[in-house]
C-alpha positions in Angstrom: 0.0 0.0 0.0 1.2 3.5 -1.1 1.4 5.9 1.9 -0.7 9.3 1.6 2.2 11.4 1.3 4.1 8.9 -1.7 0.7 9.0 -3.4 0.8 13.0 -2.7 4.4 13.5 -4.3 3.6 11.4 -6.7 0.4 13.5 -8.4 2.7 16.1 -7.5 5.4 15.3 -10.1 2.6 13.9 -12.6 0.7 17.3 -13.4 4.7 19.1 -12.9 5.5 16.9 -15.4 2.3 17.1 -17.4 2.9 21.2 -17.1 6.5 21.5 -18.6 5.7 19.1 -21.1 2.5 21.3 -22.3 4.6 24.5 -22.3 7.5 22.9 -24.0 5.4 21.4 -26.6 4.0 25.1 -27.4 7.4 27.1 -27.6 10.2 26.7 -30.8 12.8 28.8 -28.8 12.5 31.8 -30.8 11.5 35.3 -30.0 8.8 37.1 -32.4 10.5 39.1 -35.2 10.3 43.0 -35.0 7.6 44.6 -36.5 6.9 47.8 -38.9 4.6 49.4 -40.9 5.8 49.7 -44.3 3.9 50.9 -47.5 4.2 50.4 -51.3 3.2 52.7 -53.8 1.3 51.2 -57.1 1.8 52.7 -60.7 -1.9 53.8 -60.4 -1.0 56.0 -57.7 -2.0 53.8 -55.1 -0.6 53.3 -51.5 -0.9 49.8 -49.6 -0.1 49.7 -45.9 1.7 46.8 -44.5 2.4 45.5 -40.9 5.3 43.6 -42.0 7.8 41.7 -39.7 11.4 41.7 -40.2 13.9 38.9 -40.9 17.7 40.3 -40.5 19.6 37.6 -38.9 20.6 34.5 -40.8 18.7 32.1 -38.2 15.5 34.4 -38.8 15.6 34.5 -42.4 16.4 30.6 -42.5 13.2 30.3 -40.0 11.1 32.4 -42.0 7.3 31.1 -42.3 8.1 27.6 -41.6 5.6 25.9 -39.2 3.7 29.0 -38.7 -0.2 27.7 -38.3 -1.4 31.0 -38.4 -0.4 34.3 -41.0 -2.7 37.0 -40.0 -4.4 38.8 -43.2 -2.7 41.9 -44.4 0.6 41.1 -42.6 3.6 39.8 -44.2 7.6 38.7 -43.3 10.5 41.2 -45.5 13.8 39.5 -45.2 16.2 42.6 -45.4 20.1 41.3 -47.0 22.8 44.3 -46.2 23.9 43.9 -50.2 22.4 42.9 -53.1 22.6 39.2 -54.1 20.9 36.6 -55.5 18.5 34.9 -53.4 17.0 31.7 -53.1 13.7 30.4 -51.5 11.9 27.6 -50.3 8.4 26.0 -48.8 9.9 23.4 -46.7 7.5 23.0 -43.4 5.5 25.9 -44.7 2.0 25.5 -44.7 0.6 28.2 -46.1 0.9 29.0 -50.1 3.0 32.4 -49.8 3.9 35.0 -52.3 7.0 36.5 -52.3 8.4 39.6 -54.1 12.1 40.4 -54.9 12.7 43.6 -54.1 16.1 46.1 -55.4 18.1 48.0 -52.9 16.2 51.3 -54.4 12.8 49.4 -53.4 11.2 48.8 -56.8 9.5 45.2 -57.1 11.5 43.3 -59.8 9.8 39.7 -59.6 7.0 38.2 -58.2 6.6 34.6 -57.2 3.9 31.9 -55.9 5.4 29.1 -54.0 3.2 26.1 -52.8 3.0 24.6 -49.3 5.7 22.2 -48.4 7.6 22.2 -51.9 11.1 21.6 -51.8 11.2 23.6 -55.3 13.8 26.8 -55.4 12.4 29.7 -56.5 15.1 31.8 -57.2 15.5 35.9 -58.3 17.0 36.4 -62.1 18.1 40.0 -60.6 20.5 40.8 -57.8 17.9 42.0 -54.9 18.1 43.5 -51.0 15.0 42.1 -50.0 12.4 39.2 -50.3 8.7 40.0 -49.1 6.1 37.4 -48.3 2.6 37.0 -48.0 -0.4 34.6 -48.2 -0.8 33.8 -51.7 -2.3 35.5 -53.8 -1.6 38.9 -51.8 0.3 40.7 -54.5 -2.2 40.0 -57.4 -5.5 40.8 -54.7 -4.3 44.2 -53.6 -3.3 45.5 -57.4 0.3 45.6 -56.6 2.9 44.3 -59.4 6.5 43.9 -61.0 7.6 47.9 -61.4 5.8 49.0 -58.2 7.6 50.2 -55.6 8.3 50.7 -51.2 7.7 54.4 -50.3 10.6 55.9 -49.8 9.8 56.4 -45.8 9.6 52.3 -45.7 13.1 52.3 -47.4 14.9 54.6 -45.2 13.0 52.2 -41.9 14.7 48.8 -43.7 18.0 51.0 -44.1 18.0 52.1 -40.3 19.1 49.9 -37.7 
C-alpha cells in the first residue's frame, strides 16, 4: 500500500511533469521578429499599408514562415540582405501558399513569385535584390500591386535604419 504522502508527491510530479511538457510542446525557442509598418506605392498611384515583420539575422531568415499555423491577413515577413545578391527560396515546413516579391536595394519590385506549401522547389531571383517580401498567396495580385511598383521611400529609409 502506497502511503498518503508517496501518493501525494507522486500526483505532484505527474501534473509538474504534465505542465512542462504542455509548455515545452507550445514554444520553438524563438523570440517574435520586429515589426513595422511599411507601405508600397502602385503605378496607379495607389498606397498599400503593411504591418510587415522583419527577418535580418541569418537564423530568422532561415526560419522564416516555416511551421507557422497561423499568417494573420494583411501582414507579411520582409527578409532585409545588407547587399544585393541573389536569393534563393523555399516552402519546406511551410504551410501556407506564400507569395514573395524580390525587391532592389532602391525598393522597386522586380519579380513576383507563388510558392506552394511544403515544396522543396527553389524559386530563385534572375536580378540581384536587397529584399524578399512574403505573403499569403495571392496577396500581391488581390491588392493591385505588381513587377515595377515600388516601397515608399519612408519604408526604405525604416529597412535601411538599424
Amino acid at each position: 500500500m502506497i502511503s498518503r504522502t508517496k501518493k501525494t508527491s507522486f500526483m505532484l510530479a505527474l501534473v509538474t511533469c504534465a505542465f512542462l511538457c504542455t509548455a515545452l510542446a507550445s514554444c520553438d525557442g524563438t523570440k517574435a521578429l520586429p515589426k513595422v509598418d511599411l507601405s508600397i506605392s502602385t503605378a496607379s498611384g495607389k498606397t498599400v499599408a503593411i504591418v510587415t515583420e522583419i527577418a535580418r539575422s541569418e537564423a530568422e531568415q532561415e526560419k522564416g514562415y516555416m511551421n507557422r499555423k497561423v499568417i494573420p491577413d494583411g501582414t507579411g515577413m520582409i527578409f532585409a540582405y545588407k547587399n544585393d545578391r541573389n536569393l534563393r527560396f523555399w516552402m519546406k515546413n511551410t504551410p501556407h501558399p506564400l507569395s514573395i516579391a524580390f525587391i532592389d536595394s532602391k525598393g522597386v519590385i522586380r519579380e513576383i513569385y507563388e510558392m506552394a506549401p511544403f515544396s522543396l522547389e527553389t524559386i530563385a531571383s534572375e536580378h540581384a535584390v536587397r529584399y524578399a517580401f512574403e505573403f499569403p498567396s495571392p496577396w500581391f495580385a488581390s491588392t493591385g500591386i505588381a513587377v515595377g511598383d515600388s516601397l515608399t521611400s519612408e519604408s526604405l529609409a525604416k529597412l535601411t535604419a538599424k
